[in-house]
TORSE-425503 format. One line per 10 residues: number of its first residue (from 1); their letters; for each residue x, y, z of C-alpha. Coordinates in Angstrom, 3 decimals, decimal comma, padded with zeros to 6 digits. Example, Ala and Ser with C-alpha at 12.3 -4.5 7.8 and 13.67 -1.06 7.14 Angstrom:
2
1 = AS = 012,300:-004,500:007,800  013,670:-001,060:007,140
END
This chain:
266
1 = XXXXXXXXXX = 012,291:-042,158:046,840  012,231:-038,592:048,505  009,890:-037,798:051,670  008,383:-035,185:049,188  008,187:-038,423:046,668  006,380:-040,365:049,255  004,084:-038,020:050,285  002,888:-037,392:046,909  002,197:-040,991:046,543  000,248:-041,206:049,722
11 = XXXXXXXXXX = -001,935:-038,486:048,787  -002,841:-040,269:045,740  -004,178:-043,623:047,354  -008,330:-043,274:047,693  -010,100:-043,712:051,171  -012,253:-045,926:049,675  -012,238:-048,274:047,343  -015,346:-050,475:046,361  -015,006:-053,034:043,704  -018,296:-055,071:042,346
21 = XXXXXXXXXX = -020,331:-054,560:045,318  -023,504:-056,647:045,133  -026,394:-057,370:047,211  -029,513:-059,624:046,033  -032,606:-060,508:047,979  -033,520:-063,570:046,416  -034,471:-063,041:043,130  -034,565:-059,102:043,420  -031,568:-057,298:043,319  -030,250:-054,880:045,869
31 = XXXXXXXXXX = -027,655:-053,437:044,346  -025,306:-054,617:041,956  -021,401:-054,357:040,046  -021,267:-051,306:041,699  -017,377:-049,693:041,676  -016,000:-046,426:042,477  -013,322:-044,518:044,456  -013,342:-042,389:047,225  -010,490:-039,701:048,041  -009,875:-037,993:051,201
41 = XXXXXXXXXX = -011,831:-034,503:051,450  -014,480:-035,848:048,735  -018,038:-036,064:049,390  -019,606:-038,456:046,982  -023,592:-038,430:047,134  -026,050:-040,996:045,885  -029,641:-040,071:044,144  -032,428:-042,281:043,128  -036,217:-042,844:043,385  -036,894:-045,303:046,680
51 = XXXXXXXXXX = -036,374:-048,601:045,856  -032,989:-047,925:043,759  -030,913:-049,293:045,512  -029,558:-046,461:047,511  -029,909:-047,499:050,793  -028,657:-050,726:050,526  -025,795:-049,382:048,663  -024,610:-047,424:051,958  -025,524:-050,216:054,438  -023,068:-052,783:052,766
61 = XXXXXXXXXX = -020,701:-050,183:052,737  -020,966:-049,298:056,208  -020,853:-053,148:057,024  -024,421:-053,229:058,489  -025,296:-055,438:055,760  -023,073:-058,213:054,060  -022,918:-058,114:050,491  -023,101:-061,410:048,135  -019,780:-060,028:046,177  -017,194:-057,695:046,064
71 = XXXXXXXXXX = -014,774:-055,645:048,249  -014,802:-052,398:050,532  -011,387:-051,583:050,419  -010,160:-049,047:053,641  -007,380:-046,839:053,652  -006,732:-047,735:057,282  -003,341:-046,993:059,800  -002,461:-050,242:058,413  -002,265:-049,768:055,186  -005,301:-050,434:052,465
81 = XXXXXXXXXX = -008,040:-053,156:054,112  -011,005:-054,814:052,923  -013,511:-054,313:055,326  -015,939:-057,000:054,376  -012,860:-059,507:055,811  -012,315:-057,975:059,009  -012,978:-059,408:062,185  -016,005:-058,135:063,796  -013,799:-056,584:066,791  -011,930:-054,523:064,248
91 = XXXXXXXXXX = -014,959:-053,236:062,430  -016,563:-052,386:065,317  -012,907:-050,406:066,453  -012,940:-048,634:062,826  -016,508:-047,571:063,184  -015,439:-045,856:066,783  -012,575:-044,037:065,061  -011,879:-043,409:061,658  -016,130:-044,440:060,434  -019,004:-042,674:061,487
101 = XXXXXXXXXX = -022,840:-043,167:060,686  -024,992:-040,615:060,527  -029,146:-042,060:060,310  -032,140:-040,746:059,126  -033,793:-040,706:062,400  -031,631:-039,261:064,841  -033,517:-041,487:067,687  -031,492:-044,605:065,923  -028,144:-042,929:066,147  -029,099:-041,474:069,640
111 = XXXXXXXXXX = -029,029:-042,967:073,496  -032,712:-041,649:073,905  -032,411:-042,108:077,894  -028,578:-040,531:078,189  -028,501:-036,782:078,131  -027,352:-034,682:075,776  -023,989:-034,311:077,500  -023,520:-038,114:077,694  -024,557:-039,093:074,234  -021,389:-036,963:072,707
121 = XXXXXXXXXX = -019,190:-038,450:075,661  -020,066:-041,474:075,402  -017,785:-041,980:071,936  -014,665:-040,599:073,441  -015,432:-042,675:076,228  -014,892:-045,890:073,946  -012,033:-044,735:072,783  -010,571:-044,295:076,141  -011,250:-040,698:077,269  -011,991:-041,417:081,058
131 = XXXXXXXXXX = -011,321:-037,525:082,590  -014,649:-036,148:083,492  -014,025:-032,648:083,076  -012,710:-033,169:079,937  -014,699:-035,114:078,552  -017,498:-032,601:079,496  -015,967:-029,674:078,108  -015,268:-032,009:074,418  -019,454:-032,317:074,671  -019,989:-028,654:075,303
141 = XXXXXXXXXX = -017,638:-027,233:072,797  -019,406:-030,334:070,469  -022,634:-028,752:071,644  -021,574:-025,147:070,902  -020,565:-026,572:067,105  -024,070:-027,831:066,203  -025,823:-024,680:067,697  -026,916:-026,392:071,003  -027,256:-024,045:074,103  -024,712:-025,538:076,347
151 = XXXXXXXXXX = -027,161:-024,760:078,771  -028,881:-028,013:077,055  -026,238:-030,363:078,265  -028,070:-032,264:080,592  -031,548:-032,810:079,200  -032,150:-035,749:076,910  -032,637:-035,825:073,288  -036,104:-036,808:074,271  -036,327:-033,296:075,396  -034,942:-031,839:071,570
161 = XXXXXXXXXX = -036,797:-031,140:068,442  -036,188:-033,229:065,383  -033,913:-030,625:064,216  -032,255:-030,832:067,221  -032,229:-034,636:067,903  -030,766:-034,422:064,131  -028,023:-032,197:065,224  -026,870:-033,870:068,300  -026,697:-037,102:066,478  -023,599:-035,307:063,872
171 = XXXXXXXXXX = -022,009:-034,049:067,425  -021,932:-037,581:068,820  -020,649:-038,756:065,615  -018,255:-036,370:064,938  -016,400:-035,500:068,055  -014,016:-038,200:067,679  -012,648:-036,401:064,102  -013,581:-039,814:061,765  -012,432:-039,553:058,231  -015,653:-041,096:056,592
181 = XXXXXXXXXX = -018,569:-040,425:057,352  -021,846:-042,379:055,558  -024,997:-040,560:055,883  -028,530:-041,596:055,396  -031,307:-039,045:054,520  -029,690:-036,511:056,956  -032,421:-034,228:056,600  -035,347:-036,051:055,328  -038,426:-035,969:057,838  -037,721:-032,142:058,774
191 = XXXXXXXXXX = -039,086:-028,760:057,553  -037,931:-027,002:055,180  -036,526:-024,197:057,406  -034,511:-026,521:059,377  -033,242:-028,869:056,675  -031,720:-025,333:055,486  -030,436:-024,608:058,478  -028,650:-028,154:058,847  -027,402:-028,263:055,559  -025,750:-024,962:056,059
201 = XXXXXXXXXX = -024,205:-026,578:059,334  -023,247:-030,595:057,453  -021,357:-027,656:054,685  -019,430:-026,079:057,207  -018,023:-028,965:059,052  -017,304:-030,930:056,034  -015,004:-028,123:054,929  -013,799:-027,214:058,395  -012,670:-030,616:059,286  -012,038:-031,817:055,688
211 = XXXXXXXXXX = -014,286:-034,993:055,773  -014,924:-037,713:053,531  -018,639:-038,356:053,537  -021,338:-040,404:051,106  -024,819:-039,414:051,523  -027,575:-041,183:050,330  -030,759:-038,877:049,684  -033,209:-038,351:047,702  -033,306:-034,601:047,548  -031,202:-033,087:045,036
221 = XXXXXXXXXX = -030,759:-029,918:046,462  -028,765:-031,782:049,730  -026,526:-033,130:047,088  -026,277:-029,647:044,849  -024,728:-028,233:048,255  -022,855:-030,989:049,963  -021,697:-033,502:047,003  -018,535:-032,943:045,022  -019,507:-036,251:042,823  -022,721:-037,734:041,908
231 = XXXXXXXXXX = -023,802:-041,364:041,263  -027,513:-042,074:040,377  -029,091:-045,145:041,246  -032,019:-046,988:039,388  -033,130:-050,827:039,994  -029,931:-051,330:041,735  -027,318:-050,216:039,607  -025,329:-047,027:038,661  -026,597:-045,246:035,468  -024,851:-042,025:035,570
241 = XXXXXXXXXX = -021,987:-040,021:038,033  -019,601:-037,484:037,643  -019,276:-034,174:038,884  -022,112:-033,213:040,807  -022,953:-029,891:038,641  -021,932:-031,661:035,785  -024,542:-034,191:035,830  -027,341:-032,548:037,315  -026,658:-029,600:034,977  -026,053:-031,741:031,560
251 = XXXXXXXXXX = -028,084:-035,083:032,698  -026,857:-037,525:029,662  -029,007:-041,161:030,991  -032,685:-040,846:030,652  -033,456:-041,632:034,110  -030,818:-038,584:035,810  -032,539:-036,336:033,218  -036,148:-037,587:034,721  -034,931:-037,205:038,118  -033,575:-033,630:037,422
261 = XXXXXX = -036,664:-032,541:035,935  -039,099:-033,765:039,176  -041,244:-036,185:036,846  -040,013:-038,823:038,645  -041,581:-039,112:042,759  -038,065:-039,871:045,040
END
């Protein structure tokens, strides 16, 4: 086969792959059967009132919670991996790297006594990056990206709004360029002025540094702007996904077409 042959090929194997992923607790099901692909440069979001399943969803995909069944296969250096049978050393390596995890509340994704300066260093730190001045300039430029006064670099998050807490959490997470990144409710808890203003920001990156991402939320305007594909969630399995206009435009499962029309409280 040709280099051109083999590139071609490449570009056609998904980032993700997730095969009959299900979660129960006890009785009551977290999620279940669900399957779906995700391919590099696609942002994939995930709608559904609380208690769909959503949430779970992400954290077994993110390995911060260990399904009952199925597989979260990686496109990794190595060649295609199921996460769920790594090591723990090697999913805590891919979650420095190529993963990322973005939280609802910025003071879980944050070092709340490291400054501002130090929470974006500290990733390229555990990758290796031990040059001080470097590493410094890496946070400021980081700092710069998010629409942090560099000036800011050495006062703690404690310090920040919520907006900015929020924003300094994707600058920690992002500096190390992964190529997934799962995101929970970025901008839920924050005005309306400033969710704007971050989703303008979570747009512009995505495109600039052509990242994968799944976000979970339960606002459908985040995943009007940021989603290329839509699934929607309800009692723990998938009842609809497509293209995000498509089904938030031309709803065809009674649920998406409650959940479109704001009857339903997410």
């Amino acid at each position: 086969m040709t280099q051109g042959g083999e590139t071609i090929m490449a570009a056609r194997v998904p980032l993700l792959q997730v095969r009959g992923l299900t979660r129960r607790y006890g009785a009551r099901i977290g999620c279940a059967d669900v399957g779906f692909d995700l391919w590099p440069g696609e942002v994939l979001g995930i709608v559904g009132e609380s208690g769909s399943g959503k949430s779970t969803l992400l954290s077994c995909l993110a390995g911060h919670l260990a399904p009952d069944e199925g597989q979260v296969i990686f496109d990794t250096a190595d060649g295609p991996k199921d996460i769920l049978r790594m090591d723990e050393p090697e999913r805590r390596r891919l979650s420095r790297t190529d993963w990322a995890y973005v939280h609802q509340n910025p003071r879980d994704g944050l070092r709340m006594g490291v400054t501002a300066g130090g929470n974006v260093g500290e990733r390229l730190m555990a990758l290796g990056a031990r040059h001080y001045g470097a590493i410094r300039d890496a946070a400021t430029d980081w700092l710069s990206r998010v629409e942090i006064d560099a000036a800011r670099i050495d006062d703690r998050p404690s310090a920040f709004s919520g907006g900015m807490q929020q924003r300094l959490q994707i600058a920690r997470n992002l500096v190390t360029g992964p190529r997934l990144v799962f995101m929970d409710e970025p901008t839920g808890g924050l005005d309306v002025s400033v969710q704007a203003r971050l989703l303008d920001l979570l747009r512009g990156l995505v495109r600039d540094m052509g990242l994968s991402a799944i976000i979970v939320t339960h606002d459908l305007a985040v995943v009007r702007l940021l989603a290329d594909r839509l699934m929607v969630m309800k009692s723990g399995r998938v009842v609809e996904q497509g293209l995000t206009d498509q089904v938030l435009d031309d709803p065809q499962h009674a649920y998406t077409q409650l959940l479109v029309s704001s009857v339903l409280q997410v």
